[in-house]
MOPAC internal coordinates of N, CA, C and O (Angstrom, degrees):
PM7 1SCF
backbone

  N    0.0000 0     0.00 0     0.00 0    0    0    0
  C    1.4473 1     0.00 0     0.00 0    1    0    0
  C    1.5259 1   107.43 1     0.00 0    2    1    0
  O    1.2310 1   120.59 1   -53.14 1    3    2    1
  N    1.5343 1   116.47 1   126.86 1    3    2    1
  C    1.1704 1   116.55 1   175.50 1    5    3    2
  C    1.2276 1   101.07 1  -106.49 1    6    5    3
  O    1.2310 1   121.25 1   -20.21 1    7    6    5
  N    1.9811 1   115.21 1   159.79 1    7    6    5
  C    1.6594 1   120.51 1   171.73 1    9    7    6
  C    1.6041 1    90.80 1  -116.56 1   10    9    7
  O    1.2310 1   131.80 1   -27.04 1   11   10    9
  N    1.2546 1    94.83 1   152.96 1   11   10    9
  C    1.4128 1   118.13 1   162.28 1   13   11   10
  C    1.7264 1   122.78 1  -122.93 1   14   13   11
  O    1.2310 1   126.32 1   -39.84 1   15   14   13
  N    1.3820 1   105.45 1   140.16 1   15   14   13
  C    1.7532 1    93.67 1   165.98 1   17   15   14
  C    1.4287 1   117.97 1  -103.69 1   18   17   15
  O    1.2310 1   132.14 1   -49.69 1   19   18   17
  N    1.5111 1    94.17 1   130.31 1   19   18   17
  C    1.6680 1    97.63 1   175.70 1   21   19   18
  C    1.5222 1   108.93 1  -115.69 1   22   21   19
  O    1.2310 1   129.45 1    -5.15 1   23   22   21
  N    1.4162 1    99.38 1   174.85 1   23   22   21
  C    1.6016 1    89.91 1   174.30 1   25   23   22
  C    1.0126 1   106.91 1  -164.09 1   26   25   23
  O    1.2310 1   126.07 1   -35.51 1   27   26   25
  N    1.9478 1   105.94 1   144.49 1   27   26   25
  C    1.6129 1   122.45 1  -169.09 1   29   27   26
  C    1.3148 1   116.83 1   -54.57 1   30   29   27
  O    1.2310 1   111.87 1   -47.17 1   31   30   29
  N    1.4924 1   132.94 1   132.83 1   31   30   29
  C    1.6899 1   137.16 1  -167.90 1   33   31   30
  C    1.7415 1   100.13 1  -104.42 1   34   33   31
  O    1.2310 1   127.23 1    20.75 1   35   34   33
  N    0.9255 1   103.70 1  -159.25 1   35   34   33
  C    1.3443 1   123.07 1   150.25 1   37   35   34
  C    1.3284 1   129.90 1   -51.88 1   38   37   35
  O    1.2310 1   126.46 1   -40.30 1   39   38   37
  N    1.2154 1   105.19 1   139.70 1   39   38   37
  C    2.0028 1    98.09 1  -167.96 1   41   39   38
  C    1.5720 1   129.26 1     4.71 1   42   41   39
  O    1.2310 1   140.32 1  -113.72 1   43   42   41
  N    1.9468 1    78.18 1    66.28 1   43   42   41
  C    1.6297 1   105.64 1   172.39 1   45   43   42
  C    1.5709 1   122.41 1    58.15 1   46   45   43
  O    1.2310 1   122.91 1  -175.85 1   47   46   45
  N    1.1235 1   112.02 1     4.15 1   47   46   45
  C    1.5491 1   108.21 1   178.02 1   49   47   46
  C    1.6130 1   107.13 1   -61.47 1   50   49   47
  O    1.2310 1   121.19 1   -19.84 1   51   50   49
  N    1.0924 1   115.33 1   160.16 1   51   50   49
  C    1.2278 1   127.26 1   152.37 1   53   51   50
  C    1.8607 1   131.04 1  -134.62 1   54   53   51
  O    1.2310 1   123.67 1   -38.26 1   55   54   53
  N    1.3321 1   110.56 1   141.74 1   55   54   53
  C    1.5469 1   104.33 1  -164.42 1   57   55   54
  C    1.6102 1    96.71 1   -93.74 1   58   57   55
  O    1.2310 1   128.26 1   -46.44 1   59   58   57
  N    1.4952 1   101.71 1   133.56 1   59   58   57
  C    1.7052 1   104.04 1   179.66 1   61   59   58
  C    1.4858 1    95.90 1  -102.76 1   62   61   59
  O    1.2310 1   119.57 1   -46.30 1   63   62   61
  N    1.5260 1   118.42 1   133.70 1   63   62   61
  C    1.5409 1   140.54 1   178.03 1   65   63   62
  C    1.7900 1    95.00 1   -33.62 1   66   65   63
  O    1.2310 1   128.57 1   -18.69 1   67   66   65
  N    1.5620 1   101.10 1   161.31 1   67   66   65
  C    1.2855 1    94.10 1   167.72 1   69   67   66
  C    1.5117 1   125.16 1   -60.49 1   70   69   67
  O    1.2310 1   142.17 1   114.85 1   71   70   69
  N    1.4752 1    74.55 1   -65.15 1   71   70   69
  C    1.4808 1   101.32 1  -176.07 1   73   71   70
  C    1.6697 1   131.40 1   -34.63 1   74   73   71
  O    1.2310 1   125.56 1   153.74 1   75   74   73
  N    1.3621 1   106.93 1   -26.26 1   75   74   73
  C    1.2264 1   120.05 1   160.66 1   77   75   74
  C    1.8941 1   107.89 1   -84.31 1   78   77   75
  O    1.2310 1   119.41 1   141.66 1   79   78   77
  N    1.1444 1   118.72 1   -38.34 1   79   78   77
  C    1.5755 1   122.53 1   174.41 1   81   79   78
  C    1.8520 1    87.85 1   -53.64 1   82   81   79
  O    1.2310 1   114.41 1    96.32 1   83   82   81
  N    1.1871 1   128.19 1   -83.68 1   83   82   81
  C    1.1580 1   118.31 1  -163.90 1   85   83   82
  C    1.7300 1   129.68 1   -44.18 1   86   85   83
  O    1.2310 1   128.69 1   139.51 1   87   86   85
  N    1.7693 1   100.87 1   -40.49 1   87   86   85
  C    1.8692 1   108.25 1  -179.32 1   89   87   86
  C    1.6788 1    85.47 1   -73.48 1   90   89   87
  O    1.2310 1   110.14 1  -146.90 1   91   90   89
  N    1.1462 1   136.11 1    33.10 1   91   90   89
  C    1.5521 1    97.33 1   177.08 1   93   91   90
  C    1.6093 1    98.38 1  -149.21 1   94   93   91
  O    1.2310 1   117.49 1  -177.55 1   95   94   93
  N    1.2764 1   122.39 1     2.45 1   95   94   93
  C    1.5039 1   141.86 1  -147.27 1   97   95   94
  C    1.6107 1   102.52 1    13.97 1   98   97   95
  O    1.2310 1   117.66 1  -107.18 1   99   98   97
  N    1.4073 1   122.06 1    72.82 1   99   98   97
  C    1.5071 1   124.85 1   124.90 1  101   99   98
  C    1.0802 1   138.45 1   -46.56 1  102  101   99
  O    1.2310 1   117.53 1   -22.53 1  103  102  101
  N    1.2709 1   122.31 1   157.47 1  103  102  101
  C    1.6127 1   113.35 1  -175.10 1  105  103  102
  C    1.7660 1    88.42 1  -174.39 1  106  105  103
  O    1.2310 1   134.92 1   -34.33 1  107  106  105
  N    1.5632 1    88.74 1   145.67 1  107  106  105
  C    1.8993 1   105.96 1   166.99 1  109  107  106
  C    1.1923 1   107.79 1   -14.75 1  110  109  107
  O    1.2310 1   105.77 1   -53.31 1  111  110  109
  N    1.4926 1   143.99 1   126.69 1  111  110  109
  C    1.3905 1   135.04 1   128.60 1  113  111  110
  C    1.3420 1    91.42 1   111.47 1  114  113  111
  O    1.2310 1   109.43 1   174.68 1  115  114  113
  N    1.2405 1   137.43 1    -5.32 1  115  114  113
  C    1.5615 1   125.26 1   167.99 1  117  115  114
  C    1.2635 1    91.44 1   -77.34 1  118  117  115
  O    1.2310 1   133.17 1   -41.24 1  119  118  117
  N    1.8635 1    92.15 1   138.76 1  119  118  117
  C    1.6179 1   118.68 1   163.87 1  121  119  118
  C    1.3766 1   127.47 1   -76.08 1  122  121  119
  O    1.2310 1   116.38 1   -23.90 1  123  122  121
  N    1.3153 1   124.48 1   156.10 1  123  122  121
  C    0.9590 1   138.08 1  -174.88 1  125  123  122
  C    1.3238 1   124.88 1  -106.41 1  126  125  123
  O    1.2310 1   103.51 1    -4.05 1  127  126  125
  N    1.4190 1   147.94 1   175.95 1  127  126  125
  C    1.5372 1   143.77 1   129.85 1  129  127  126
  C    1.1153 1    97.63 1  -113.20 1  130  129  127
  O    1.2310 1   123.34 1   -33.95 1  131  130  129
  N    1.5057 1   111.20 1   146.05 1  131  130  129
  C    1.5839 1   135.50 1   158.23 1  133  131  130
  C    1.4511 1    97.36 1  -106.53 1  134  133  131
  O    1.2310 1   120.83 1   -51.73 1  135  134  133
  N    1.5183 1   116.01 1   128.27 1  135  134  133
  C    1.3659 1   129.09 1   142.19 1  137  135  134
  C    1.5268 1   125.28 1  -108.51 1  138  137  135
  O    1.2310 1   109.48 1   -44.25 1  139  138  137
  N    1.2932 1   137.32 1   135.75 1  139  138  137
  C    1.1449 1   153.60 1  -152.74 1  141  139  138
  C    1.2978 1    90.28 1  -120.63 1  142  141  139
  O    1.2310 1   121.10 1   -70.18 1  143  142  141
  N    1.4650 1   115.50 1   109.82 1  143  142  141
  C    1.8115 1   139.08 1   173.98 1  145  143  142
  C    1.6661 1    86.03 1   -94.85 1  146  145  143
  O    1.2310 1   102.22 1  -151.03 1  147  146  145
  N    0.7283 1   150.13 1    28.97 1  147  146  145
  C    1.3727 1   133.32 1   169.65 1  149  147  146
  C    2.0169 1   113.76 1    37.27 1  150  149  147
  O    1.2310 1   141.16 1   -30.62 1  151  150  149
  N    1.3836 1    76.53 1   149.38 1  151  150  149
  C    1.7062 1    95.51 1   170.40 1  153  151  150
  C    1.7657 1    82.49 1    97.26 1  154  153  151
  O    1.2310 1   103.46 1  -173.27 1  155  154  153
  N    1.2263 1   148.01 1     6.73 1  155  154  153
  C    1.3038 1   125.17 1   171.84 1  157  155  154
  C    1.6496 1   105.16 1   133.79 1  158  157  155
  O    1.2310 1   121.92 1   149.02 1  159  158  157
  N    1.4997 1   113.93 1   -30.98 1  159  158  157
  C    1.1525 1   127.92 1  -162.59 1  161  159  158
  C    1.6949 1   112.28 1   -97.95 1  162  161  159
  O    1.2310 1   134.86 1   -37.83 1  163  162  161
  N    1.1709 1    88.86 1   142.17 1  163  162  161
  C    1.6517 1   106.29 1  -168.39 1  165  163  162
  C    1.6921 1   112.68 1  -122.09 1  166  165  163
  O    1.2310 1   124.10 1   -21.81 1  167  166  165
  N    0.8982 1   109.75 1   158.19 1  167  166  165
  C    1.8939 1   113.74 1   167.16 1  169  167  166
  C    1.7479 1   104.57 1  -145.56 1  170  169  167
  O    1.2310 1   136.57 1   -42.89 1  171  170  169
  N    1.2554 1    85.51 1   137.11 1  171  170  169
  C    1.8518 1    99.03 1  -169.90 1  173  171  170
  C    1.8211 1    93.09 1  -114.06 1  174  173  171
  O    1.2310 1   128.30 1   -63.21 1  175  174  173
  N    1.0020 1   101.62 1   116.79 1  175  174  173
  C    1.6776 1   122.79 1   160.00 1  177  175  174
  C    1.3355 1   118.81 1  -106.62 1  178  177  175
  O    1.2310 1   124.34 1   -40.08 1  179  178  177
  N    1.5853 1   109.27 1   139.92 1  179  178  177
  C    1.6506 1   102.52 1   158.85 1  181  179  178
  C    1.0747 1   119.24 1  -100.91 1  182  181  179
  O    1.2310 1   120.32 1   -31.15 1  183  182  181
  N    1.2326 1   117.00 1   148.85 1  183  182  181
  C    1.5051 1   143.14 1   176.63 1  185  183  182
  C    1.4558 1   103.94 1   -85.84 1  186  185  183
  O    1.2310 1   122.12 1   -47.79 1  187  186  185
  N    0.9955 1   113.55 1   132.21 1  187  186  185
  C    1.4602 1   124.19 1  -171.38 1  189  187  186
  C    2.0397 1   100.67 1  -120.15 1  190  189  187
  O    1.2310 1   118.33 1   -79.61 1  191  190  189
  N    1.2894 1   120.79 1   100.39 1  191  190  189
  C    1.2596 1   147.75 1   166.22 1  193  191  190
  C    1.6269 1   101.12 1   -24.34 1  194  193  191
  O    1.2310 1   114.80 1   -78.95 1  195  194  193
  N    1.0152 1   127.47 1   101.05 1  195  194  193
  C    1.4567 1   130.14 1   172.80 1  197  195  194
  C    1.3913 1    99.15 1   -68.60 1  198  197  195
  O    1.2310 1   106.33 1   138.99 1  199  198  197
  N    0.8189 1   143.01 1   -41.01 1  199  198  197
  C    1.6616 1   122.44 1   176.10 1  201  199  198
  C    1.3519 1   125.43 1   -98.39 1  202  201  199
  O    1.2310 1   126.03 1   174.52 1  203  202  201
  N    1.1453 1   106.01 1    -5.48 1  203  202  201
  C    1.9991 1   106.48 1   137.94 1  205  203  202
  C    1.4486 1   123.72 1   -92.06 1  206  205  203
  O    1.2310 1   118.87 1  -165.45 1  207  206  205
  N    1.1874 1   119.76 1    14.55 1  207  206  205
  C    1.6374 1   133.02 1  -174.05 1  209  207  206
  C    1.8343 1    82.04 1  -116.28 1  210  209  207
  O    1.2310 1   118.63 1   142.91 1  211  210  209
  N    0.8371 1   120.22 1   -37.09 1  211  210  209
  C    1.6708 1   116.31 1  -163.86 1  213  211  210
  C    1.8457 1    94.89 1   -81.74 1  214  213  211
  O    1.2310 1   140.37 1   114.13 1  215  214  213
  N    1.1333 1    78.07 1   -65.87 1  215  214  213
  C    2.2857 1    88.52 1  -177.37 1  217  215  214
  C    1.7353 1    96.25 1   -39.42 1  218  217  215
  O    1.2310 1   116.87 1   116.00 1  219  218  217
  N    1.3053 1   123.56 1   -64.00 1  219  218  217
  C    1.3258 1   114.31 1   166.28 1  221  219  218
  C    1.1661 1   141.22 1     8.15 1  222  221  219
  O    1.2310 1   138.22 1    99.52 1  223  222  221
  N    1.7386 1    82.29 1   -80.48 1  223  222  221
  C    1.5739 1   109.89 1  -170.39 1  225  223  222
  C    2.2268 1   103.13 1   -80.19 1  226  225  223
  O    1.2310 1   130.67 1   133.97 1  227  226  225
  N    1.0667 1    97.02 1   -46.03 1  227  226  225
  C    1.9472 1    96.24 1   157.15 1  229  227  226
  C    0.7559 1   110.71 1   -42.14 1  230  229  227
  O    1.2310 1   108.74 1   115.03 1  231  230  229
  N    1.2452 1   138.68 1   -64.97 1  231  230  229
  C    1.5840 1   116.30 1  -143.74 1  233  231  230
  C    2.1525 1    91.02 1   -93.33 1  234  233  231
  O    1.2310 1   125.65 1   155.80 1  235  234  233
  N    1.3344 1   106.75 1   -24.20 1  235  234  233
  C    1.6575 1    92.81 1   175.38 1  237  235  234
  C    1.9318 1   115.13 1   -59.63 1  238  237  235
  O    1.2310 1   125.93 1   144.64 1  239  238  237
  N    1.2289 1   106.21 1   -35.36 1  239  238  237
  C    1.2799 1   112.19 1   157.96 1  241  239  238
  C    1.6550 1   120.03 1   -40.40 1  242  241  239
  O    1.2310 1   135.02 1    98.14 1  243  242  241
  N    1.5356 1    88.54 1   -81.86 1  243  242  241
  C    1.6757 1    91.16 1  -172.23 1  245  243  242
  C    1.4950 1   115.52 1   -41.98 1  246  245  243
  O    1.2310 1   121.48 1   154.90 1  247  246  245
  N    1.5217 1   114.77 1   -25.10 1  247  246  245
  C    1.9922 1   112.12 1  -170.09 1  249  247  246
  C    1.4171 1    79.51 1   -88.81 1  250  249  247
  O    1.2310 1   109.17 1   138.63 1  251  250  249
  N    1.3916 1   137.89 1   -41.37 1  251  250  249
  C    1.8106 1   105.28 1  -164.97 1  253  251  250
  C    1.4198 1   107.77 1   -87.61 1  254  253  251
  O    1.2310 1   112.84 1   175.24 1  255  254  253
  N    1.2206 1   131.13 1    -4.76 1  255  254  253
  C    1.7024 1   137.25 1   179.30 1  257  255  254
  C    1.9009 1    96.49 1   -87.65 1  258  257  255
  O    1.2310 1   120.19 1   164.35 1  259  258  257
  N    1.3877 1   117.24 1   -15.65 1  259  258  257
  C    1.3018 1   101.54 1  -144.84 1  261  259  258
  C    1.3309 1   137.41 1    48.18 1  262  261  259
  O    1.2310 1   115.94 1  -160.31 1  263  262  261
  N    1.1880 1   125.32 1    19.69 1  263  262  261
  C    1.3968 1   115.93 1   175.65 1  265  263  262
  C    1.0882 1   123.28 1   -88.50 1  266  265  263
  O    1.2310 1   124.98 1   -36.64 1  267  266  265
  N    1.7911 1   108.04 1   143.36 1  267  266  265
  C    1.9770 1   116.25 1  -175.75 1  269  267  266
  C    1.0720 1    97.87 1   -57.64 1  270  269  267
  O    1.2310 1   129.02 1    15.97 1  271  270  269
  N    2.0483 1   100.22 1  -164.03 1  271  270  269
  C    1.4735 1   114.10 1  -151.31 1  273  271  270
  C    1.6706 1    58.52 1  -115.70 1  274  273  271
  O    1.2310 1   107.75 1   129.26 1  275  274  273
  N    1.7594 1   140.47 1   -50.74 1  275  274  273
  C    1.1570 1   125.82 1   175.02 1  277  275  274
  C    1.5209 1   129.02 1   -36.22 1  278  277  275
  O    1.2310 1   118.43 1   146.84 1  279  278  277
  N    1.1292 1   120.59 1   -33.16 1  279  278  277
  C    1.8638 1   137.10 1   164.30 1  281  279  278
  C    1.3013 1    92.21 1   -50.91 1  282  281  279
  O    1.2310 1   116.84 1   112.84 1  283  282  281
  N    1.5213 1   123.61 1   -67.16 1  283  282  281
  C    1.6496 1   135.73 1  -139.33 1  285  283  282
  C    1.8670 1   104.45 1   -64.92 1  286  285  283
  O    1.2310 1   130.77 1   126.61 1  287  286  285
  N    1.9504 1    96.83 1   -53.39 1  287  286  285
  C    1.4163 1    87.38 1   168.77 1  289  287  286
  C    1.5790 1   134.45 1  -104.10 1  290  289  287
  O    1.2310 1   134.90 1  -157.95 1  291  290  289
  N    1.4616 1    88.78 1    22.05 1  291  290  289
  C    1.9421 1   101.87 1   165.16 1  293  291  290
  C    2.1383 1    85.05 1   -77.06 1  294  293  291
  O    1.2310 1   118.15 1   103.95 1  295  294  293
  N    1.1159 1   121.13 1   -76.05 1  295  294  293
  C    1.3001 1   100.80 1  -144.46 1  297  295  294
  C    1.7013 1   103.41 1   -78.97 1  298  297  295
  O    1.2310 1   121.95 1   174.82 1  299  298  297
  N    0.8590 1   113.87 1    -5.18 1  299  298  297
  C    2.0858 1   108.01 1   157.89 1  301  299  298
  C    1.2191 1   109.16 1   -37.02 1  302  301  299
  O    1.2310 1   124.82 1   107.44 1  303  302  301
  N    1.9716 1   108.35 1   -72.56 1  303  302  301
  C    1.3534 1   123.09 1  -176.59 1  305  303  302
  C    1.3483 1   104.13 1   -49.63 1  306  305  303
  O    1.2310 1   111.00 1   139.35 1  307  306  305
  N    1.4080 1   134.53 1   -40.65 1  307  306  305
  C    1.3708 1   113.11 1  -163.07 1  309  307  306
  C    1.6380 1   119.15 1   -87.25 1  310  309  307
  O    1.2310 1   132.04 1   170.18 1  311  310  309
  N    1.8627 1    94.35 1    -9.82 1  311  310  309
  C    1.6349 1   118.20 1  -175.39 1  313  311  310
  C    1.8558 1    81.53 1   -50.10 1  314  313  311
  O    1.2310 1   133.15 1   104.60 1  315  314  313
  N    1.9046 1    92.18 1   -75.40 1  315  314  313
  C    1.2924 1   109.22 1  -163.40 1  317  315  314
  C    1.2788 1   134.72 1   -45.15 1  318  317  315
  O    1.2310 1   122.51 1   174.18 1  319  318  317
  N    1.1907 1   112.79 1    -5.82 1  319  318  317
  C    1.4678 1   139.08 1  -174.95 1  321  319  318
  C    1.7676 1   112.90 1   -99.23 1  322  321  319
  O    1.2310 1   136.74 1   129.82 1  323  322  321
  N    0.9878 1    85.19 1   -50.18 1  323  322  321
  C    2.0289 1    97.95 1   159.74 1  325  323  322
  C    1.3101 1   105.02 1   -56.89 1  326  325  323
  O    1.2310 1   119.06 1   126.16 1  327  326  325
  N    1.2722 1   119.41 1   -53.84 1  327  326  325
  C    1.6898 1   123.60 1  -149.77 1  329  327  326
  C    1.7187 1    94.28 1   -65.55 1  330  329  327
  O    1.2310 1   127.98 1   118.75 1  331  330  329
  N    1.6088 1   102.24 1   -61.25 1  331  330  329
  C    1.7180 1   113.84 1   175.17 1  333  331  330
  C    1.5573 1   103.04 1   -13.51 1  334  333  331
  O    1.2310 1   136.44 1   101.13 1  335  334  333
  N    1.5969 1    85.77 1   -78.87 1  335  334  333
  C    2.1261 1   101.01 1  -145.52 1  337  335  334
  C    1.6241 1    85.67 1   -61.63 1  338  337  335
  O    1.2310 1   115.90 1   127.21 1  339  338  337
  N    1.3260 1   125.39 1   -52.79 1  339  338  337
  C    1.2373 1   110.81 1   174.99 1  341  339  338
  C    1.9271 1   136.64 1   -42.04 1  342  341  339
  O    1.2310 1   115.81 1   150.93 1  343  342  341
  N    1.0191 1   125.55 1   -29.07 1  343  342  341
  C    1.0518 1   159.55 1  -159.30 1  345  343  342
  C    1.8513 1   111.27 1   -98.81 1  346  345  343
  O    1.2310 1   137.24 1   105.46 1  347  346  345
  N    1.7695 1    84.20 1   -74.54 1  347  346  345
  C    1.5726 1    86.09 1  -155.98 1  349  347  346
  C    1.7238 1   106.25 1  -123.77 1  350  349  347
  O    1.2310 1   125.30 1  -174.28 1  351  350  349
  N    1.8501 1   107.42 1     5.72 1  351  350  349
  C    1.6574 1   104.31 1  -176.66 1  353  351  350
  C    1.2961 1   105.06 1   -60.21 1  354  353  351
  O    1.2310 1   113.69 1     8.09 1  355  354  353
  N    1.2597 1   129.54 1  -171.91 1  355  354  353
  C    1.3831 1   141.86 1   165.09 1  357  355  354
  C    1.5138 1   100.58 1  -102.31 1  358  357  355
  O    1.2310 1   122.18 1   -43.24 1  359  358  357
  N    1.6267 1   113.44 1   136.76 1  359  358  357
  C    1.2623 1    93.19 1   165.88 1  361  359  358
  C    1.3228 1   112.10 1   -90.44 1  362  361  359
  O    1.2310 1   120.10 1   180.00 1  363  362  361

């Protein structure tokens, strides 16, 4: 376990070391949780964005499937077209 010192900025930001930005792939604008252990002590987690964790994992698909962006919105339309008659046709 390594410590680092950081320190509070301007409207509370704080700068996290690189080196931890890099072992952990952080980046701008990823969220966090703060939990408060009481007595003074805190633990900072990141929250990892389920729908930038999802887009991710899509588009790693689409480069190892090879499939176009023409594939992508041929089967939308046909998703959406299922969903309809399913949904809302008359029988």
């Amino acid at each position: 376990m390594t410590s680092n010192i950081v320190q509070i900025r301007k409207k509370g930001s704080l700068t996290v070391p690189i080196e931890i930005r890099n072992k952990y792939s952080l980046n701008e604008g990823d969220l966090f949780t703060l939990i408060d252990l009481g007595d003074g002590a805190f633990m900072l987690t990141p929250r990892i964005s389920q729908v930038n964790r999802l887009g991710r994992q899509i588009a790693e698909l689409v480069q190892e499937e090879n499939i176009s962006l023409d594939d992508l919105l041929n089967s939308l339309d046909e998703e959406r077209e299922r969903y309809y008659k399913d949904h809302y046709a008359a029988d």
